[in-house]
PDB file of the backbone (N, CA, C, O) and the ligand in Angstrom, with CONECT records:
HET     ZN  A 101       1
ATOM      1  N   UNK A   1       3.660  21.313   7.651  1.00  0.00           N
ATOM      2  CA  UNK A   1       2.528  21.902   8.334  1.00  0.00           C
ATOM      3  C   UNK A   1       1.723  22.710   7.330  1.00  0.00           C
ATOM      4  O   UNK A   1       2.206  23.617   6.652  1.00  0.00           O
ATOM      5  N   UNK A   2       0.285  22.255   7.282  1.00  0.00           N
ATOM      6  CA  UNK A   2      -0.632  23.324   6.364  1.00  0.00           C
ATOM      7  C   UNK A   2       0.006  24.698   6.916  1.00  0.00           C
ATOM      8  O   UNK A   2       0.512  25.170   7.934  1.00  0.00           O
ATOM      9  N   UNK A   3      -0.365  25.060   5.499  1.00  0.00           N
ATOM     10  CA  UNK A   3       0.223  27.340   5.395  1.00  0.00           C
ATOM     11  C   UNK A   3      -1.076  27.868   4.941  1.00  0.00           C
ATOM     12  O   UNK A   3      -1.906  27.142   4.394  1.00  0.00           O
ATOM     13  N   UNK A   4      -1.278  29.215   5.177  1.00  0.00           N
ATOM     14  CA  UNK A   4      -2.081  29.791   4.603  1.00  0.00           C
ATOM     15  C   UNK A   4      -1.284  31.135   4.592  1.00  0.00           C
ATOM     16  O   UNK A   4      -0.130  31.196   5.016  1.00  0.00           O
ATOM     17  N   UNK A   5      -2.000  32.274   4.054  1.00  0.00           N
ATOM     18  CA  UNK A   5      -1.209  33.804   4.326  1.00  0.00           C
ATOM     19  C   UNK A   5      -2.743  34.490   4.731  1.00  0.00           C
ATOM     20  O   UNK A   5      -3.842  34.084   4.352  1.00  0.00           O
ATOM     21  N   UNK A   6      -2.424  35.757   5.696  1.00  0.00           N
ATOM     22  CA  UNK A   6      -3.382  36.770   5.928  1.00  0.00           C
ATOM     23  C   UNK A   6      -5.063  36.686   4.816  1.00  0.00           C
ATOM     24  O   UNK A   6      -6.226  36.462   5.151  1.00  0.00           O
ATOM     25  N   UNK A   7      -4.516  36.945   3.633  1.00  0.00           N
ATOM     26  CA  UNK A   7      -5.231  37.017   3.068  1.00  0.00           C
ATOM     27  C   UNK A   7      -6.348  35.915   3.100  1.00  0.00           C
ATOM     28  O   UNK A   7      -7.530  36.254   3.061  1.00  0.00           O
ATOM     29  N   UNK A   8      -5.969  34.566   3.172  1.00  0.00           N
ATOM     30  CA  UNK A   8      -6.918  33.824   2.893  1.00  0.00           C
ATOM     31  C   UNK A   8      -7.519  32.844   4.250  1.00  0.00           C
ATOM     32  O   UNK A   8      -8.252  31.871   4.425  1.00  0.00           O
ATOM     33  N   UNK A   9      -6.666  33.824   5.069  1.00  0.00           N
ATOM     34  CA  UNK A   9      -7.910  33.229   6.534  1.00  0.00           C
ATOM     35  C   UNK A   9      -9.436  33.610   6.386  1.00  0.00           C
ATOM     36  O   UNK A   9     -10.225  33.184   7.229  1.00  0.00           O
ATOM     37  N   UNK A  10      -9.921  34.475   5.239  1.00  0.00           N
ATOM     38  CA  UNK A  10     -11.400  34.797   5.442  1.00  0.00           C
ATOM     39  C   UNK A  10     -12.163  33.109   4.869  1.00  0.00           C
ATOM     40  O   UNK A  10     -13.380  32.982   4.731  1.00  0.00           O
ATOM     41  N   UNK A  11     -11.615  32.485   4.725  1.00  0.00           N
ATOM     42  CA  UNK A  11     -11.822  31.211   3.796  1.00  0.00           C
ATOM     43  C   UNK A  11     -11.863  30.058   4.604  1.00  0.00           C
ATOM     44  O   UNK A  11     -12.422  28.986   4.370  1.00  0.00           O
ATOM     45  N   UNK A  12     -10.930  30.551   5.989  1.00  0.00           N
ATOM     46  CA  UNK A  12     -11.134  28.911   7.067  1.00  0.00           C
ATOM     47  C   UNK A  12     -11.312  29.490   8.212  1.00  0.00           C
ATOM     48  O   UNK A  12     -10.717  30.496   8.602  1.00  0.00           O
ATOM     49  N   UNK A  13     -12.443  28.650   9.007  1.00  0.00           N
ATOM     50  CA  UNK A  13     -13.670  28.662   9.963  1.00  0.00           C
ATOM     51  C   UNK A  13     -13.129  27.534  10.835  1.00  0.00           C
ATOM     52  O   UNK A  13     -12.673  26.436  10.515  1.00  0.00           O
ATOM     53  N   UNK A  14     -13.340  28.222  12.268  1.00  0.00           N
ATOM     54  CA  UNK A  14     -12.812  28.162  13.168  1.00  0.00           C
ATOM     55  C   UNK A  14     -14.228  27.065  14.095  1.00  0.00           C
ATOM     56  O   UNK A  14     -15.253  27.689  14.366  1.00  0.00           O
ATOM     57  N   UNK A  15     -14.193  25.990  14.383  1.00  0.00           N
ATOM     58  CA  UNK A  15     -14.902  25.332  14.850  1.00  0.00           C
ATOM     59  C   UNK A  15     -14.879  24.810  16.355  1.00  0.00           C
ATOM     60  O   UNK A  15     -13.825  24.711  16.982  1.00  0.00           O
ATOM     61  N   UNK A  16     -16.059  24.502  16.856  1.00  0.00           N
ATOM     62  CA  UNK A  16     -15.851  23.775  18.430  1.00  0.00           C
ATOM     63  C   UNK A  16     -16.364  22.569  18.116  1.00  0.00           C
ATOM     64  O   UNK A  16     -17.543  22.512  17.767  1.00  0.00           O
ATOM     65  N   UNK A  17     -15.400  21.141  18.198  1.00  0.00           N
ATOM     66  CA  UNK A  17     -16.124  20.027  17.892  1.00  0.00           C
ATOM     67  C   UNK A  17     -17.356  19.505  19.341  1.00  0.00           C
ATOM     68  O   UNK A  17     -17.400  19.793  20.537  1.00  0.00           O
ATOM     69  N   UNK A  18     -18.100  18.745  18.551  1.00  0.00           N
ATOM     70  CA  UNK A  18     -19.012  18.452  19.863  1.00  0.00           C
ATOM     71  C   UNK A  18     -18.996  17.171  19.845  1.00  0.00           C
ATOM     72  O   UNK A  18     -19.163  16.539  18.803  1.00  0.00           O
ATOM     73  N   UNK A  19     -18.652  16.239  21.796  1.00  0.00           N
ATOM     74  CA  UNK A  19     -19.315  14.686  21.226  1.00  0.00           C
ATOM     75  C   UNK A  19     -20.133  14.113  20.175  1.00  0.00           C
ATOM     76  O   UNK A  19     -19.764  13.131  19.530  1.00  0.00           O
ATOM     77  N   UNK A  20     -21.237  14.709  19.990  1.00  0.00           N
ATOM     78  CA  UNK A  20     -22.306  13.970  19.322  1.00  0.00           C
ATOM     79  C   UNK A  20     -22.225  14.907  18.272  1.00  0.00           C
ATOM     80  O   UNK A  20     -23.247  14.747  17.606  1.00  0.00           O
ATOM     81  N   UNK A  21     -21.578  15.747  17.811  1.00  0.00           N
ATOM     82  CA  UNK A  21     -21.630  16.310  16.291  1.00  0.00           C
ATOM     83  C   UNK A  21     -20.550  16.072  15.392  1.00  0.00           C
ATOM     84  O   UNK A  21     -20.687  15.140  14.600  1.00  0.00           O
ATOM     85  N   UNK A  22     -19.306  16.870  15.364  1.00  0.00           N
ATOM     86  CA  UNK A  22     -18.453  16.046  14.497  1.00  0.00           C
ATOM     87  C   UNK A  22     -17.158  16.103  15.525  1.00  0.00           C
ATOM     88  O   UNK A  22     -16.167  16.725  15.146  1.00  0.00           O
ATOM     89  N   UNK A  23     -17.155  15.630  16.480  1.00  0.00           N
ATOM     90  CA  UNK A  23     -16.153  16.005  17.019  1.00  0.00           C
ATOM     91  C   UNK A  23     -15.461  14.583  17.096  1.00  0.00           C
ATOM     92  O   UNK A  23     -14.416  14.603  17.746  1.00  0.00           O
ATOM     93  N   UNK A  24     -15.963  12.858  16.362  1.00  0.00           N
ATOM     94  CA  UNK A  24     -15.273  11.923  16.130  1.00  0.00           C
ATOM     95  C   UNK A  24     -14.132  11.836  14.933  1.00  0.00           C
ATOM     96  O   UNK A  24     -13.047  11.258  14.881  1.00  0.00           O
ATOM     97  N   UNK A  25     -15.158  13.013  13.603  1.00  0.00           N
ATOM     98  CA  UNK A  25     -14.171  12.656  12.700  1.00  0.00           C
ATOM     99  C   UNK A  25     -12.956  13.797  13.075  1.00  0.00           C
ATOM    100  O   UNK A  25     -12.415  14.205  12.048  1.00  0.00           O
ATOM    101  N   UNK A  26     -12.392  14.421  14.380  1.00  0.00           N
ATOM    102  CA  UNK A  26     -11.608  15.410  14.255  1.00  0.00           C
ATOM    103  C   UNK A  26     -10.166  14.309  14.970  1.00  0.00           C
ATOM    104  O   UNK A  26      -8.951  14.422  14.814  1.00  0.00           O
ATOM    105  N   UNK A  27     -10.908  13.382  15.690  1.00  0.00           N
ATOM    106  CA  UNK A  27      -9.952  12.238  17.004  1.00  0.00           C
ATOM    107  C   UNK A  27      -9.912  11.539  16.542  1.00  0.00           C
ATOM    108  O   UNK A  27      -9.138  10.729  17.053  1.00  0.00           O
ATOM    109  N   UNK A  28     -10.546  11.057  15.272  1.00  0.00           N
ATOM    110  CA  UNK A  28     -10.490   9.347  14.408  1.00  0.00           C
ATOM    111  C   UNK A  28      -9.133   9.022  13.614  1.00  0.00           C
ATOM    112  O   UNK A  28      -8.841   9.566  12.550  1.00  0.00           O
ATOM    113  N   UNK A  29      -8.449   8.193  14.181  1.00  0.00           N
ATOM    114  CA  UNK A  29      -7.132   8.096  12.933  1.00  0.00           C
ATOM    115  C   UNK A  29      -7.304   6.734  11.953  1.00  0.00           C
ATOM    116  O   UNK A  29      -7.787   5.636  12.231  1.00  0.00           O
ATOM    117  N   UNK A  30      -6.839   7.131  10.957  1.00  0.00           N
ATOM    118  CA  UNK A  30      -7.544   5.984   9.714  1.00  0.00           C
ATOM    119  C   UNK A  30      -5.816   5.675   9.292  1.00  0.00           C
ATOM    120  O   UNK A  30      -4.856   6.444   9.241  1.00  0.00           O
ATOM    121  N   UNK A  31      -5.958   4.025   8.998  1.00  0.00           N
ATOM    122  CA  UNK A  31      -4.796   3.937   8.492  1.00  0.00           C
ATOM    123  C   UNK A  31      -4.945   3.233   6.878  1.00  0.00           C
ATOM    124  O   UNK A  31      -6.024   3.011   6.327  1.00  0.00           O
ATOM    125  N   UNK A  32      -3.478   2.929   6.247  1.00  0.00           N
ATOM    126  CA  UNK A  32      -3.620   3.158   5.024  1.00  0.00           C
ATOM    127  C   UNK A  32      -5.011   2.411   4.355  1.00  0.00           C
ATOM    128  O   UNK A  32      -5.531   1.427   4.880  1.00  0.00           O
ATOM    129  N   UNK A  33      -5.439   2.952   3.304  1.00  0.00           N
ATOM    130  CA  UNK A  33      -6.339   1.981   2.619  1.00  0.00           C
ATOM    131  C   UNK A  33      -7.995   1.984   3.084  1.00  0.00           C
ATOM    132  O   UNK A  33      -8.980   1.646   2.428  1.00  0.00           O
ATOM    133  N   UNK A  34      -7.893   2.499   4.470  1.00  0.00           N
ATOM    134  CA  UNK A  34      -9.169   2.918   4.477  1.00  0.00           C
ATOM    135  C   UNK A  34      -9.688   3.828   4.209  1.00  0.00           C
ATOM    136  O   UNK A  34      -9.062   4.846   3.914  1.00  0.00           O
ATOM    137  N   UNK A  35     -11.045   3.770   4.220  1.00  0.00           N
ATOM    138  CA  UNK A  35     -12.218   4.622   2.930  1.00  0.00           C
ATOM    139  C   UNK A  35     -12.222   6.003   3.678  1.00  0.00           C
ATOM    140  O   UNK A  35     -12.696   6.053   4.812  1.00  0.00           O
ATOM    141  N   UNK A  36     -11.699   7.145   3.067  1.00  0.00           N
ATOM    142  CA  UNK A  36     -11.479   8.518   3.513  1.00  0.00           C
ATOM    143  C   UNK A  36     -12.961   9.012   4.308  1.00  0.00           C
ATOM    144  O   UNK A  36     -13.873   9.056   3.482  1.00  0.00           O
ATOM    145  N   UNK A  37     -13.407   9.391   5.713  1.00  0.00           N
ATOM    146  CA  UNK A  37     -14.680   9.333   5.873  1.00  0.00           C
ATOM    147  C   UNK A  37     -14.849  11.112   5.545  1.00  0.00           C
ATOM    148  O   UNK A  37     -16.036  11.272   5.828  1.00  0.00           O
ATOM    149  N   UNK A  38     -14.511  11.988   5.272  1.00  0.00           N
ATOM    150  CA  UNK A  38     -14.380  13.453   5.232  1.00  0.00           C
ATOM    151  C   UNK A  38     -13.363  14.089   4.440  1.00  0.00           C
ATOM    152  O   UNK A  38     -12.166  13.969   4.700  1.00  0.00           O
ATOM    153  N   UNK A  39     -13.916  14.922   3.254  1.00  0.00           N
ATOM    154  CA  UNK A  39     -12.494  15.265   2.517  1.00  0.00           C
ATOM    155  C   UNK A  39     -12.223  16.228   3.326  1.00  0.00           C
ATOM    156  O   UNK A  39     -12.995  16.908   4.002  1.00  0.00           O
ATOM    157  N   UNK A  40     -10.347  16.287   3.174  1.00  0.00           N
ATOM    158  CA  UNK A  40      -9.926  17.305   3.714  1.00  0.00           C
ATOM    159  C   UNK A  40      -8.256  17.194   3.665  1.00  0.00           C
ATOM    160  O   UNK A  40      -7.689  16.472   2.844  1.00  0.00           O
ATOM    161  N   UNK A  41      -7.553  17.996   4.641  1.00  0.00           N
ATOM    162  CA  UNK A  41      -6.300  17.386   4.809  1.00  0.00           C
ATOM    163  C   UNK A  41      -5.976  16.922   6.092  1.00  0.00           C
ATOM    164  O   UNK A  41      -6.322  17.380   7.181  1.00  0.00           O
ATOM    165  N   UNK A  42      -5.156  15.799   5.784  1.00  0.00           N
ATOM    166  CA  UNK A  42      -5.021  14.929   6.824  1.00  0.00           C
ATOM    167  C   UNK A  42      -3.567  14.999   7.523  1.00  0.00           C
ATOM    168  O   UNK A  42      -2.890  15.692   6.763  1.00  0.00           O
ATOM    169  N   UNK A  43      -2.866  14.645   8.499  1.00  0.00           N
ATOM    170  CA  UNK A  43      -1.820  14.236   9.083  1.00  0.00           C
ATOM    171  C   UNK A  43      -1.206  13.089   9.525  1.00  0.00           C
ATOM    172  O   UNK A  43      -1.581  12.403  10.476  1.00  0.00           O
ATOM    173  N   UNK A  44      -0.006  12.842   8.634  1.00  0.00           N
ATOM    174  CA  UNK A  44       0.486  11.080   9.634  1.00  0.00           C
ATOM    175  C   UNK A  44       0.711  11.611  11.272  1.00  0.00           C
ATOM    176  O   UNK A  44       1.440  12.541  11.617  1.00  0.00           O
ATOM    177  N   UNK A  45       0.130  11.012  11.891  1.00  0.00           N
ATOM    178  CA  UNK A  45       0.698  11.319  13.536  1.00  0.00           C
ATOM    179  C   UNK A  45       2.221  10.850  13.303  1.00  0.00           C
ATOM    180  O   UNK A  45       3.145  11.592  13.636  1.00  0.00           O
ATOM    181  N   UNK A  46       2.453   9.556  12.701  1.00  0.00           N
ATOM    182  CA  UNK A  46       3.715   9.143  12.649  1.00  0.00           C
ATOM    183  C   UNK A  46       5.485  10.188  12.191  1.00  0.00           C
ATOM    184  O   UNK A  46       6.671  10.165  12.522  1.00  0.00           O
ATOM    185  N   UNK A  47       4.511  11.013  11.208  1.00  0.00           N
ATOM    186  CA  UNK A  47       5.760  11.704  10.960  1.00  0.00           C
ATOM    187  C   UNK A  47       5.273  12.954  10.631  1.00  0.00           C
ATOM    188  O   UNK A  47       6.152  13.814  10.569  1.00  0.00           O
ATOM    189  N   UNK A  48       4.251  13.288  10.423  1.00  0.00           N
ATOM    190  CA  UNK A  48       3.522  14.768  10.527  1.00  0.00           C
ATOM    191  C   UNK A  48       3.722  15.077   8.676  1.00  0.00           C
ATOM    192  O   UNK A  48       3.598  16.203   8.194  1.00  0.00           O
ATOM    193  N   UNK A  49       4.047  13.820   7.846  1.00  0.00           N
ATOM    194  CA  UNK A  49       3.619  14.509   6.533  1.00  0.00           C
ATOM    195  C   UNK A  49       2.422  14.570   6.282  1.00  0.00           C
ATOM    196  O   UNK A  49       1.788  13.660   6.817  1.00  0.00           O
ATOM    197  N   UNK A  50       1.610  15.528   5.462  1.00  0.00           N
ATOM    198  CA  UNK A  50       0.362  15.998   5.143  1.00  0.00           C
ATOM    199  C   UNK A  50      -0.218  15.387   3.493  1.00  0.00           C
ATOM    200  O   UNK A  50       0.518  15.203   2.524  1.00  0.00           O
ATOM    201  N   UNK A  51      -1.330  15.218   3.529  1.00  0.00           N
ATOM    202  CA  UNK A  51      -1.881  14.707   2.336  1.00  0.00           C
ATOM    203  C   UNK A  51      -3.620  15.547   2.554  1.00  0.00           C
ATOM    204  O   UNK A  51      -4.363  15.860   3.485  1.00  0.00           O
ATOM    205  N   UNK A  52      -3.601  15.624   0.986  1.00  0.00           N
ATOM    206  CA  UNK A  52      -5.216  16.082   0.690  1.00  0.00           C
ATOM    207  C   UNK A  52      -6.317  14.715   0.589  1.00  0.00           C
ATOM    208  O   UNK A  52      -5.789  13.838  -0.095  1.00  0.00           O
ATOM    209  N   UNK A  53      -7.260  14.438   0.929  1.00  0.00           N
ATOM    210  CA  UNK A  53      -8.045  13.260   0.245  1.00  0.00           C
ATOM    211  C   UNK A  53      -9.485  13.351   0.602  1.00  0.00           C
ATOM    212  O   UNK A  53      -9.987  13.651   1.685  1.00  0.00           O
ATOM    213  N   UNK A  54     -10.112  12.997  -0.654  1.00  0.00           N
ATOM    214  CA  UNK A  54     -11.480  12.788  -0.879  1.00  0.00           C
ATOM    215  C   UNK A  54     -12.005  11.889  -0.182  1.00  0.00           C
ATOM    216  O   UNK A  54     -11.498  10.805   0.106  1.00  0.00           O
ATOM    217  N   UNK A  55     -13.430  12.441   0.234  1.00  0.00           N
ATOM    218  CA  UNK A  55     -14.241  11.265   0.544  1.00  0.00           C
ATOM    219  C   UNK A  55     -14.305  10.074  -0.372  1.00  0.00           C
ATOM    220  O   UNK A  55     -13.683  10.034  -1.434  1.00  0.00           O
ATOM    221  N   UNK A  56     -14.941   9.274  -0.009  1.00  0.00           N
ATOM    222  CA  UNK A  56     -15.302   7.636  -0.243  1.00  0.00           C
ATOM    223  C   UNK A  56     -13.982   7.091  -1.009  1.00  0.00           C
ATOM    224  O   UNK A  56     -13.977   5.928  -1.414  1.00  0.00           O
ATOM    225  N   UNK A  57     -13.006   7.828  -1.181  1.00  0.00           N
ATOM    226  CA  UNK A  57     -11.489   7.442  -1.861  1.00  0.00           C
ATOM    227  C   UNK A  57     -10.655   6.844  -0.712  1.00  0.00           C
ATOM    228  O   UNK A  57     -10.686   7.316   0.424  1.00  0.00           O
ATOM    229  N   UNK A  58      -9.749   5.557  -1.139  1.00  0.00           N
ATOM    230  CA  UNK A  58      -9.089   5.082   0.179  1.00  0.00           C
ATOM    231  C   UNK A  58      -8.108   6.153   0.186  1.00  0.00           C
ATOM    232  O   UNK A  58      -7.882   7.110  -0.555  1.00  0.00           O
ATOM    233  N   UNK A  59      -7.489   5.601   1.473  1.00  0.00           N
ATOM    234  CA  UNK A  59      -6.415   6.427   2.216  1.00  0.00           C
ATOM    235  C   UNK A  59      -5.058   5.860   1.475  1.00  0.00           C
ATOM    236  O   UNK A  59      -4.953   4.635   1.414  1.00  0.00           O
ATOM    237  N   UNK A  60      -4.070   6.626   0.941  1.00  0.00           N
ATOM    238  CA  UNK A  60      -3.038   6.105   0.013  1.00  0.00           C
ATOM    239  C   UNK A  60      -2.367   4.435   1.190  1.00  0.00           C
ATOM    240  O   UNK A  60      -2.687   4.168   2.348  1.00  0.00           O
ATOM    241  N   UNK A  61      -1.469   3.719   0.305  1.00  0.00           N
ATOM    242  CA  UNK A  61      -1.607   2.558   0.985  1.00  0.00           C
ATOM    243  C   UNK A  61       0.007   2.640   1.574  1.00  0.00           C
ATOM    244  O   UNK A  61       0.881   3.507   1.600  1.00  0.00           O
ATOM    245  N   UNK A  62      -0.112   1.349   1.986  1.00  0.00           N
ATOM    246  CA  UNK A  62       0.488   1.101   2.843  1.00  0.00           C
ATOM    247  C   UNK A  62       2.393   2.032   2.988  1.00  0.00           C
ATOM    248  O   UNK A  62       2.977   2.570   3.930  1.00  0.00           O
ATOM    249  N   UNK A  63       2.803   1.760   1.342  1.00  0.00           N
ATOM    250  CA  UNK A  63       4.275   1.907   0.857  1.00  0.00           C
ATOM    251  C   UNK A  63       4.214   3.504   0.092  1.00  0.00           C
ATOM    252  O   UNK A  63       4.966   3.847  -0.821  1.00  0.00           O
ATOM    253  N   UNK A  64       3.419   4.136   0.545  1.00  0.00           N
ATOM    254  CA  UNK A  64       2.736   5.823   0.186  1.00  0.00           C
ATOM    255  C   UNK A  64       4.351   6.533   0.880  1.00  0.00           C
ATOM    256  O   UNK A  64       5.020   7.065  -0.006  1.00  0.00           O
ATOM    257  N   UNK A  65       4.863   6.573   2.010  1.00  0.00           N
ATOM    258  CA  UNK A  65       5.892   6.535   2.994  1.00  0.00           C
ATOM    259  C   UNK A  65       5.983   5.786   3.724  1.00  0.00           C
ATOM    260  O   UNK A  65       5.162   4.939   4.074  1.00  0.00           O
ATOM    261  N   UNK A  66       7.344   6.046   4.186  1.00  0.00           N
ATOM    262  CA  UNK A  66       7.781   5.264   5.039  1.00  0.00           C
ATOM    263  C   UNK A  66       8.714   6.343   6.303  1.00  0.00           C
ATOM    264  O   UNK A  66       9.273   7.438   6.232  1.00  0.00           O
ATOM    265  N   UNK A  67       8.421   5.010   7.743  1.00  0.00           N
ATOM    266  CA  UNK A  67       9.052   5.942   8.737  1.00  0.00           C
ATOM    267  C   UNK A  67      10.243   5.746   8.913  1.00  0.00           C
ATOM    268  O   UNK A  67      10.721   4.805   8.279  1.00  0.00           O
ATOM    269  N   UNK A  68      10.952   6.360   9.613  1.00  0.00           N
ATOM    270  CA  UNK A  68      12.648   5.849  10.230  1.00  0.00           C
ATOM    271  C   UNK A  68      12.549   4.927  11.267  1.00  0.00           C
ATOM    272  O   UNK A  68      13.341   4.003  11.454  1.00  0.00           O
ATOM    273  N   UNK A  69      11.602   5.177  11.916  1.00  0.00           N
ATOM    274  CA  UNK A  69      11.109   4.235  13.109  1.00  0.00           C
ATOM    275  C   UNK A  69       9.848   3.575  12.100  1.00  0.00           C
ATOM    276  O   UNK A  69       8.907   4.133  11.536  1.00  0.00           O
ATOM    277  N   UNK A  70      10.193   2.421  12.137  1.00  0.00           N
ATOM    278  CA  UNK A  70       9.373   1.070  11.536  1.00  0.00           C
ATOM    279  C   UNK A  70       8.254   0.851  12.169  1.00  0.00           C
ATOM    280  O   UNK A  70       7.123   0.914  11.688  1.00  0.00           O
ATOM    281  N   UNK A  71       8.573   0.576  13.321  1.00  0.00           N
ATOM    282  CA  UNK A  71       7.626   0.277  14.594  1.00  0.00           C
ATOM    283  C   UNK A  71       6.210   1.592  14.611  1.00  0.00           C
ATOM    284  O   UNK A  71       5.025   1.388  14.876  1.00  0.00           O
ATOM    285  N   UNK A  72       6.642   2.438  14.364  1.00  0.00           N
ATOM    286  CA  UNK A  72       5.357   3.736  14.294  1.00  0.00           C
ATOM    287  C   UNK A  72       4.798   3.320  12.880  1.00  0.00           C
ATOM    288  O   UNK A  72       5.470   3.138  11.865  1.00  0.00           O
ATOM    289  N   UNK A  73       3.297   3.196  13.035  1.00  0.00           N
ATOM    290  CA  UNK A  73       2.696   2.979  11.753  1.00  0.00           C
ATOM    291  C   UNK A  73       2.149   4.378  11.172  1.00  0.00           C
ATOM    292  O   UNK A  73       2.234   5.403  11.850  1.00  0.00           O
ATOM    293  N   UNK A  74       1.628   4.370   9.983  1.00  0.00           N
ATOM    294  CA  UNK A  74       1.039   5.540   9.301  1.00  0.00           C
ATOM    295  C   UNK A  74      -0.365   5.218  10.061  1.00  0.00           C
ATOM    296  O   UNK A  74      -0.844   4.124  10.360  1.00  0.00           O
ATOM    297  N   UNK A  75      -0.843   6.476  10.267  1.00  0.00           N
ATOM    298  CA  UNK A  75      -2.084   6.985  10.718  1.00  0.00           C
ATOM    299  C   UNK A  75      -2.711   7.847  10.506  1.00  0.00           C
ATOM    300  O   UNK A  75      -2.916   8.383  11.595  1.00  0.00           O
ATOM    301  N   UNK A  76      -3.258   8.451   9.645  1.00  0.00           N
ATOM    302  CA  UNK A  76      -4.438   9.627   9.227  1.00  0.00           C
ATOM    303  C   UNK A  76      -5.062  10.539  10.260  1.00  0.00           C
ATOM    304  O   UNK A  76      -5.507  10.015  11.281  1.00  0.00           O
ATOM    305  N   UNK A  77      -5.121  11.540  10.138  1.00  0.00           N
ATOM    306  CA  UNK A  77      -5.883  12.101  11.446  1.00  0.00           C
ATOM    307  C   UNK A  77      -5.933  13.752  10.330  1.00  0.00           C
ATOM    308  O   UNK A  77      -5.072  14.246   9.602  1.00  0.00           O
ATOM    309  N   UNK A  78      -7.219  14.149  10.636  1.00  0.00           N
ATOM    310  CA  UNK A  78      -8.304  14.725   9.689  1.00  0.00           C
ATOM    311  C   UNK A  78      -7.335  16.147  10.482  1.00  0.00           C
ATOM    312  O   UNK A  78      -6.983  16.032  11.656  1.00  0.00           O
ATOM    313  N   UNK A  79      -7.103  17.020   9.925  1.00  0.00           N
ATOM    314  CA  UNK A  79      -6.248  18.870  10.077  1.00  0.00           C
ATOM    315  C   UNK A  79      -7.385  19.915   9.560  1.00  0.00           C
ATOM    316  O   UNK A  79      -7.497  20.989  10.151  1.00  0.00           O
ATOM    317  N   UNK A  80      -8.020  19.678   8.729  1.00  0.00           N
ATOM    318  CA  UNK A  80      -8.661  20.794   8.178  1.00  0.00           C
ATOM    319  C   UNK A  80      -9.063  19.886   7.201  1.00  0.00           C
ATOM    320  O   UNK A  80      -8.432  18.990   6.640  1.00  0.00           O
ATOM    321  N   UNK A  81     -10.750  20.436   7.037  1.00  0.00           N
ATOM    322  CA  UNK A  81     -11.998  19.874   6.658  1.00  0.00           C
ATOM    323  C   UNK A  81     -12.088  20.878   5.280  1.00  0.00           C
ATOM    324  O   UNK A  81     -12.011  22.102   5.376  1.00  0.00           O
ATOM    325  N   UNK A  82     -12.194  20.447   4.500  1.00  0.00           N
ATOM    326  CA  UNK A  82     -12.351  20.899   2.834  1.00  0.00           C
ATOM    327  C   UNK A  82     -14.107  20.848   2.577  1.00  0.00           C
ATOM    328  O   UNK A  82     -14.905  19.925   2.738  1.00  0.00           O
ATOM    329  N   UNK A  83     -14.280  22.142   2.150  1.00  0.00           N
ATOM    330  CA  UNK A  83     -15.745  22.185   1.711  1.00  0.00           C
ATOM    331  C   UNK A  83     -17.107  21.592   2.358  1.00  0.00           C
ATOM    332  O   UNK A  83     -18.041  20.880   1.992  1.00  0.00           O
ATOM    333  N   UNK A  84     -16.722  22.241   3.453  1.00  0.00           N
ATOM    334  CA  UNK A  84     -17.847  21.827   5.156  1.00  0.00           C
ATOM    335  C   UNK A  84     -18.756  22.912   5.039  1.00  0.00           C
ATOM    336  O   UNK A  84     -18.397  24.089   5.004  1.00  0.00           O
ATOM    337  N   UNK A  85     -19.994  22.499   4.974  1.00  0.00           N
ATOM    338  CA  UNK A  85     -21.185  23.194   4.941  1.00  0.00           C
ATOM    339  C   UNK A  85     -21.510  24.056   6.240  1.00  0.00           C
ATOM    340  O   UNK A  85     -22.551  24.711   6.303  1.00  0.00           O
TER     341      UNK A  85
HETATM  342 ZN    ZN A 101       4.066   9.137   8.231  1.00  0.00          ZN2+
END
């Protein structure tokens, strides 16, 4: 699970996503290999390990991890948005 300490909550911003503003890339899950649409850090739903990744960079591939349960695929899903205007 992302950490932070006291100190450096002045640094992450607390958002309300909106239908029509960014509130797709917060519900969008990307799986391996596709093109990162938002840098930031991401979450496997599958097993809750965390990764950092750049825009227009793919999503690490397929053999990046692996699950215990086979059947659950890796899935991306955006945690916190890196350098959001
Ligand atoms: Zn996983």
């Amino acid at each position: 699970m992302a950490q932070f300490i006291r100190s450096t909550t002045k640094y992450l911003t607390e958002i309300t996503p909106t239908l029509l503003g960014s509130g797709p890339e917060w519900t969008s899950v990307f799986t391996p290999g596709q093109r990162v649409p938002t840098s930031g850090i991401y979450r496997c739903k599958g097993c809750s390990q965390e990764i950092s990744a750049n825009e227009g960079n793919p999503f690490p591939p397929q053999n990046h991890h692996q699950h215990a349960l086979l059947e659950v695929g890796i899935e991306w899903q955006l945690i916190v948005k890196t350098n959001a205007n």
